[in-house]
matplotlib code that plots the C-alpha trace (Angstrom):
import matplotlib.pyplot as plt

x = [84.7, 87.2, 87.0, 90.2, 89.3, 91.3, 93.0, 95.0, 94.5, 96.5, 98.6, 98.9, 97.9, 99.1, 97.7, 98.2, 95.9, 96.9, 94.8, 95.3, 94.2, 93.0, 96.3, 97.9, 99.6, 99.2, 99.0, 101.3, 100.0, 98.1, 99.8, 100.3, 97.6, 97.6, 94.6, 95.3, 92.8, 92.1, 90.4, 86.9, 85.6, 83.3, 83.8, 85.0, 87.4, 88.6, 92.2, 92.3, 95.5, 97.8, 96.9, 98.0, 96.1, 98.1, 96.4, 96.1, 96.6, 94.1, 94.5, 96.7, 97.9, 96.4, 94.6, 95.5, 93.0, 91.3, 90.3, 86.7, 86.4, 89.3, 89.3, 90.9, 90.9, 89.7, 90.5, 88.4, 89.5, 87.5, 88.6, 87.7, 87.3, 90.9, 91.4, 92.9, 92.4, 89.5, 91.4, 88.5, 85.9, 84.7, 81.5, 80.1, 80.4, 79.2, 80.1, 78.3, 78.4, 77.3, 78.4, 75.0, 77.2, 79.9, 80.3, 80.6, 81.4, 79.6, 79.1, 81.7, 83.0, 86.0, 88.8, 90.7, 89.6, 89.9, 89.7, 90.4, 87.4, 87.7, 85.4, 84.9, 84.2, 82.7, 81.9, 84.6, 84.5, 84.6, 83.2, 81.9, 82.2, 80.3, 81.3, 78.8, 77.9, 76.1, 76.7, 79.6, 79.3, 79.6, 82.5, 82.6, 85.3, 85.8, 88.4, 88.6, 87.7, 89.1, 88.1, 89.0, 91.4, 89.7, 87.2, 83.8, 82.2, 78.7, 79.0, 81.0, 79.5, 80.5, 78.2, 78.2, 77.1, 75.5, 73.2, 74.9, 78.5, 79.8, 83.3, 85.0, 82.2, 83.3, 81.8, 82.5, 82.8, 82.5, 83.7, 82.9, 84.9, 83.4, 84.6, 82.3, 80.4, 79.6]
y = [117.4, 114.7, 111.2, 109.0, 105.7, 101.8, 103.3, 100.8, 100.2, 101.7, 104.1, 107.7, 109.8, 113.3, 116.0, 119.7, 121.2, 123.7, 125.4, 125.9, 129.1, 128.8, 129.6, 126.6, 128.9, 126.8, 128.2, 127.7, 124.4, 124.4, 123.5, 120.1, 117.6, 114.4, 111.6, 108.1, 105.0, 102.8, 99.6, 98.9, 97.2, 94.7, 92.2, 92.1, 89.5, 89.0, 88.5, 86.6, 86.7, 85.0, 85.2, 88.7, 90.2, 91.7, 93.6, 91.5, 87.9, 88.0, 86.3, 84.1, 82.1, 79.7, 81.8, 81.8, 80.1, 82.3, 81.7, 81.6, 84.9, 87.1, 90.1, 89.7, 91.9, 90.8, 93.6, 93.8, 94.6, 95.8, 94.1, 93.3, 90.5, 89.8, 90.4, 94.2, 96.2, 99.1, 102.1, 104.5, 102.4, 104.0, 101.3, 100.9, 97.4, 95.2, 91.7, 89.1, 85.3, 82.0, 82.5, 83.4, 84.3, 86.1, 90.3, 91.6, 95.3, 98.5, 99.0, 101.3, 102.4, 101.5, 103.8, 103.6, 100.1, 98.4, 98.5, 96.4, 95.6, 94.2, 90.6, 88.0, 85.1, 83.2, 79.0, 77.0, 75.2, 76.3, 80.0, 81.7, 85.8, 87.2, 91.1, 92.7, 96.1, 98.2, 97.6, 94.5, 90.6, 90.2, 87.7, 85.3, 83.3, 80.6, 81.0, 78.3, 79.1, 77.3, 77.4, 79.0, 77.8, 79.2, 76.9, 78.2, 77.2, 78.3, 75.7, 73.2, 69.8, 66.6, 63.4, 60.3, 57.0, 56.4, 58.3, 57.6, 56.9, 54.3, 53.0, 50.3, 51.1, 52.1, 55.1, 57.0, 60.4, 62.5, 65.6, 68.4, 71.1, 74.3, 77.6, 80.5, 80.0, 76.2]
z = [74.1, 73.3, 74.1, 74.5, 74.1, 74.4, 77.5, 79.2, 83.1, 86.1, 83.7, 83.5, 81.1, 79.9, 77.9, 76.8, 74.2, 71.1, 68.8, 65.1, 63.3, 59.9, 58.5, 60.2, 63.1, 66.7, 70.2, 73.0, 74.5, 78.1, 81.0, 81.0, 82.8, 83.8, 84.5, 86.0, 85.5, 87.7, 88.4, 88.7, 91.6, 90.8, 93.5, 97.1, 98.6, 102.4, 103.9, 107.0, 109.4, 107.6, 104.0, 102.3, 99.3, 95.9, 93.4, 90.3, 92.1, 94.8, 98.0, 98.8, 101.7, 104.9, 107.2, 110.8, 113.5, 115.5, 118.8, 120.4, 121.7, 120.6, 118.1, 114.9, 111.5, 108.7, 105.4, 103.0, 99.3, 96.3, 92.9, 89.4, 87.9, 87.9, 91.4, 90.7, 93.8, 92.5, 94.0, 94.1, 95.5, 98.6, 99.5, 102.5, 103.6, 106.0, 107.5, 108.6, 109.8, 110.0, 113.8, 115.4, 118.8, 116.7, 117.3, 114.2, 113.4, 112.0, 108.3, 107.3, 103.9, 102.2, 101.9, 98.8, 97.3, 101.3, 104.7, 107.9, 110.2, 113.7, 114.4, 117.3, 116.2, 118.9, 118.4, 117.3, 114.0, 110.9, 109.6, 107.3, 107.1, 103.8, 103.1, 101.1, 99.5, 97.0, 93.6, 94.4, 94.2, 97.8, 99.2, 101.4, 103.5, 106.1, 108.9, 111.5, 115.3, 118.0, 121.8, 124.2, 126.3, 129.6, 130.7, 131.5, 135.1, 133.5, 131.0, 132.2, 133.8, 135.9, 135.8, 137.2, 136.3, 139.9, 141.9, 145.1, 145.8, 148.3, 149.5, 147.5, 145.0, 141.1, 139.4, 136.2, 136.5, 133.6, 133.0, 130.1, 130.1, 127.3, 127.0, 127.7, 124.1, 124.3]

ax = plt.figure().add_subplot(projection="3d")
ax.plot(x, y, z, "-o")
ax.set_aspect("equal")
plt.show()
């Protein structure tokens, strides 16, 4: 068994073994073999539309507003502690939110160190998605929703200031126009 230690990250390694007799004659070497390390997750951070992620920085950028009711990706990256994407993390994740009307997606596992998962966000403001998983901090992330731009007859309303209307009489008419969440 040997045991290479103070290995440096993301680099590739190559070995062949020999063997010395007693009198000092070696053996033609193995074929050659190579190991690459990698990153350790420890964390996971989320990219909005917008932002982009690199290995080593993180993520970076102004995320895009999303709008009440549309489907947008969000991707998902396992890191370490110095937001260095962890290659070989294959965790299942799963997203929530703050949004109690949002549609979020099935847990699904990452596939080398990320993946993108579809969400609808729902009520406009300001929210929060959390990413979480086995064995990682989870992460979480605001985006801000805007509404719809189709108004909703269901939730829309018109009020008055009188209860009866006559001619050459004022009134205020109110109108509140929503979108299909509120």
């Amino acid at each position: 068994t040997y045991s290479n230690t103070g290995l440096s990250n993301a680099t590739t390694y190559y070995y062949t073994l020999y063997a010395w007799d007693d009198l000092n004659n070696s053996s033609v070497g193995t074929t050659q073999v190579s190991q690459t390390t990698h990153y350790v997750a420890t964390k996971l951070v989320i990219a909005y539309p917008g932002q982009t992620f690199t290995s080593g920085s993180g993520v970076s950028g102004t995320a895009t507003s999303q709008t009440a009711g549309t489907a947008f990706d969000a991707t998902i990256y396992a890191v370490d502690a110095s937001n260095n994407l962890g290659g070989l993390a294959s965790n299942t994740v799963t997203l929530t939110s703050d949004d109690s009307q949002a549609t979020m997606p099935d847990a699904a596992a990452l596939s080398s160190g990320s993946k993108a998962f579809s969400a609808t966000l729902k009520t406009a403001g300001i929210t929060t998605v959390t990413a979480a998983a086995s064995g990682l901090t989870s992460g979480s992330s605001s985006v801000t929703v805007t509404a719809s731009t189709t108004p909703s007859t269901t939730n829309s309303t018109v009020t008055t200031n009188s209860s009866s209307l006559t001619v050459d009489n004022q009134a205020t008419i109110t109108t509140t126009l929503k979108d299909a969440y509120g």
